[in-house]
Residue, then its C-alpha position, 0 to 999 in steps of 0.5 A: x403593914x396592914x392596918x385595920x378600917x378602924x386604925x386608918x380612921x384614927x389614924x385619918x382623925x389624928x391628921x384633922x388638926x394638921x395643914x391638908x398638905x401635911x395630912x399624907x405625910x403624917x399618916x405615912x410617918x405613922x405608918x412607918x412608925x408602926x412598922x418597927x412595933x412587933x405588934x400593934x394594939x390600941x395602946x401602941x397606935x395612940x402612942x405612935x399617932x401622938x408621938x408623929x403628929x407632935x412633928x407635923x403639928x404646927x400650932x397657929x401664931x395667937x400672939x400676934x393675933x394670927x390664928x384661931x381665935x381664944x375662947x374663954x370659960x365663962x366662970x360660973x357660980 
């Protein structure tokens, strides 16, 4: 299949919140994923890229206090 500049960049934006060793993995999945759809447009591409990256995403540990640390809003007036 061949993606545009464009879709990889997405594509390559959606892997940031993903382990670096699990970055290729995902971005092939999506591949593949997009390969079954008879066409390929902006609605398509979201849809795919969050469907797979809900199978590649592991979310850090906070309530052992592991992880990125929560922030709070502060309340305003």
């Amino acid at each position: 299949m061949r993606l545009s500049e464009i879709e990889r960049d997405q594509i390559a934006a959606a892997s940031r919140p993903l382990l670096p060793e699990r970055r290729a993995l995902f971005a092939q999945a999506v591949e593949v994923a997009l390969a079954g759809c008879p066409e390929v447009g902006a609605g398509v591409l979201h849809r795919t890229i969050c469907e797979v990256q809900r199978h590649f995403f592991d979310p850090p540990d906070t309530a052992r206090g592991k992880g990125a640390p929560i922030f709070h809003r502060r309340r305003f007036r």
